[in-house]
C-alpha positions as CSV (number, residue, x, y, z in Angstrom):
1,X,106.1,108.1,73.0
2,X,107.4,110.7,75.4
3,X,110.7,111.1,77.3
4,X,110.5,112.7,80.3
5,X,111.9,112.5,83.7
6,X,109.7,111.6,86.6
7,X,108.9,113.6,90.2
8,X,110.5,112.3,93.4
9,X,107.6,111.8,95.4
10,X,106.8,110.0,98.6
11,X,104.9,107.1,98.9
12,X,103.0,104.6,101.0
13,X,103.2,101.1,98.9
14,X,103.4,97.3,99.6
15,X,105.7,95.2,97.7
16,X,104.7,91.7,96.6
17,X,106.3,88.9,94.0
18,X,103.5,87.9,91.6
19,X,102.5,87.2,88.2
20,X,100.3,89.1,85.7
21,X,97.2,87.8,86.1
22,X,98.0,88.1,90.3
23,X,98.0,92.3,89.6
24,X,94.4,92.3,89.6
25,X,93.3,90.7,92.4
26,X,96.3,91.6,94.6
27,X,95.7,95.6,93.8
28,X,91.9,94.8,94.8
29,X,93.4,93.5,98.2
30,X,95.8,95.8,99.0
31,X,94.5,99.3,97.5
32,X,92.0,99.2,100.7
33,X,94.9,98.1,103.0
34,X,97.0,101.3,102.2
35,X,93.6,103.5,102.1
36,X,92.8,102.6,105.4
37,X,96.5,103.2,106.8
38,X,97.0,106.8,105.4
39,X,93.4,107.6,107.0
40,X,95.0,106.2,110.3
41,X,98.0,107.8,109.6
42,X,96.6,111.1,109.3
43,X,98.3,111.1,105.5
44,X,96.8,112.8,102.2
45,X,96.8,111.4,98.6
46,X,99.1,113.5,96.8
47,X,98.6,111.5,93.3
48,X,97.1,108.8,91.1
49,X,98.0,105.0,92.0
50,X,101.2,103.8,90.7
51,X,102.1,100.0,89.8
52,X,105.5,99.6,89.6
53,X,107.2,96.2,88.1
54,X,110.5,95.3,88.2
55,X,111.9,93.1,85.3
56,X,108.4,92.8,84.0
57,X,107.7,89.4,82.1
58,X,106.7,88.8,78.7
59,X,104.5,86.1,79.3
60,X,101.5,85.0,82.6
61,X,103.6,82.9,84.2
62,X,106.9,83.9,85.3
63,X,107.0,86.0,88.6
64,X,108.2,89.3,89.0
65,X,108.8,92.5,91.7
66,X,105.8,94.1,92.0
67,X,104.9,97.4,93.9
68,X,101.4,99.1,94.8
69,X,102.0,102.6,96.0
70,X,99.8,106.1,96.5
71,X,101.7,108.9,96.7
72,X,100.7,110.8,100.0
73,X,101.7,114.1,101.8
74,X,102.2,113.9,105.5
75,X,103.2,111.1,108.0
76,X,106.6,112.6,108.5
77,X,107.1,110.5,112.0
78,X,105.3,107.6,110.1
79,X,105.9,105.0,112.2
80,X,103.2,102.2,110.3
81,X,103.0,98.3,109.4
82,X,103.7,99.8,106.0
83,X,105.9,101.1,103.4
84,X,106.7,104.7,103.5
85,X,109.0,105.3,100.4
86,X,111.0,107.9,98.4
87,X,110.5,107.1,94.7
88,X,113.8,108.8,93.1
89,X,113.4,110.5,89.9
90,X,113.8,108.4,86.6
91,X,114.0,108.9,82.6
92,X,110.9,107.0,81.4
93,X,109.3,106.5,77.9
94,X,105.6,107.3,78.3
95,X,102.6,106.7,76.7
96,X,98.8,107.4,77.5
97,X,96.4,104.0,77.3
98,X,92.6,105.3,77.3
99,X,90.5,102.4,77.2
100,X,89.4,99.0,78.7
101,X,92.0,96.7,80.6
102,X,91.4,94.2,78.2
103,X,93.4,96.0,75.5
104,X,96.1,97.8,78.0
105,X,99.0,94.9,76.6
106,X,97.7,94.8,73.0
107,X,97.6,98.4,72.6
108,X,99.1,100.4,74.9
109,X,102.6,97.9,76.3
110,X,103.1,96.2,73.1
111,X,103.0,100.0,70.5
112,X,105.2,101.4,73.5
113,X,107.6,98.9,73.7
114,X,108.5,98.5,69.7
115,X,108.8,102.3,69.9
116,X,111.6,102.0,72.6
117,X,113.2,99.0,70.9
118,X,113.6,101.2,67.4
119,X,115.0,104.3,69.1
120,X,118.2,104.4,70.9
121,X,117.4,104.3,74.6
122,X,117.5,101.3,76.7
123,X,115.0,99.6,79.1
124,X,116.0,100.2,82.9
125,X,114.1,97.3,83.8
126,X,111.5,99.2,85.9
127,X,108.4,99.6,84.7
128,X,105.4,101.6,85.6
129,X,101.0,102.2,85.5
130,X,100.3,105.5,86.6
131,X,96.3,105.4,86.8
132,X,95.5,108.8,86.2
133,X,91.8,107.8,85.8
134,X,90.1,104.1,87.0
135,X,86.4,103.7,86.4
136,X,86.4,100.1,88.4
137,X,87.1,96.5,87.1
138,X,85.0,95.8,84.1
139,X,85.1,99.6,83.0
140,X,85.0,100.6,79.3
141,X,87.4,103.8,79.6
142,X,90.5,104.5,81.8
143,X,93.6,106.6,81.6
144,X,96.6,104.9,82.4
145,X,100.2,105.9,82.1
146,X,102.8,103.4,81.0
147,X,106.3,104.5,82.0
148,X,109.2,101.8,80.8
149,X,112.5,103.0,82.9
150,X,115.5,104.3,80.7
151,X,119.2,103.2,80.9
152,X,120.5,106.3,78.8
């Protein structure tokens, strides 16, 4: 586990209310949508994808706050159907999950979340996936950050 704070950074995102099992096939829908409108735009990717929950459930069936966002440089006068954010900077608790999305709960969220619950800090309630490298659905191998939000 690593502390660290987070970069501001600006990003184009949609917002949604879903549960778990939703993530994937609403990320497959709207990852396109946002793609096309920085290309129309005229705006960069400045950064991996980011999933970011809010009050993230322990279980498949209870909805939650749920954001998709690419960071992106340009698009000052953006003036889109979308999103354009500020993401302010936050304490996290980090930890790297290289592997298959079938184990990203069992052993990357679960080993990360009994390390914060025997330390000291306290969950913000804002959680996030950085993917800092996604080889497509049914992939054996990705990199993907998993931020919890600290109180303290």
């Amino acid at each position: 586990m690593l502390i660290k704070e987070t970069d501001a950074m600006r990003v184009l995102s949609i917002a949604r209310r879903l549960t778990i099992p939703d993530v994937k096939t609403e990320s497959a829908v709207l990852a396109p949508v946002i793609e096309a409108e920085m290309e129309r735009a005229g705006m960069m990717p400045a950064g991996p994808w980011i999933f970011i929950a809010n009050d993230l459930p322990k279980n498949a069936k209870t909805p939650f706050d749920w954001r998709i966002c690419r960071p992106v440089t340009g698009g000052e006068d953006y003036r889109g159907a979308l999103e354009l954010i500020e993401l302010e900077p936050i304490m996290v608790a980090s930890a790297l999950h290289q592997g298959p999305m079938r184990s990203l709960f069992t052993q990357g969220y679960a080993p990360l979340v009994a390390k914060i619950e025997m330390s000291r800090h306290n969950f913000s309630g804002e959680s996030r996936e950085i993917y800092h490298r996604w080889a497509g659905q049914g992939a054996r191998y990705h990199e993907i950050e998993i931020q919890f939000g600290l109180d303290n």
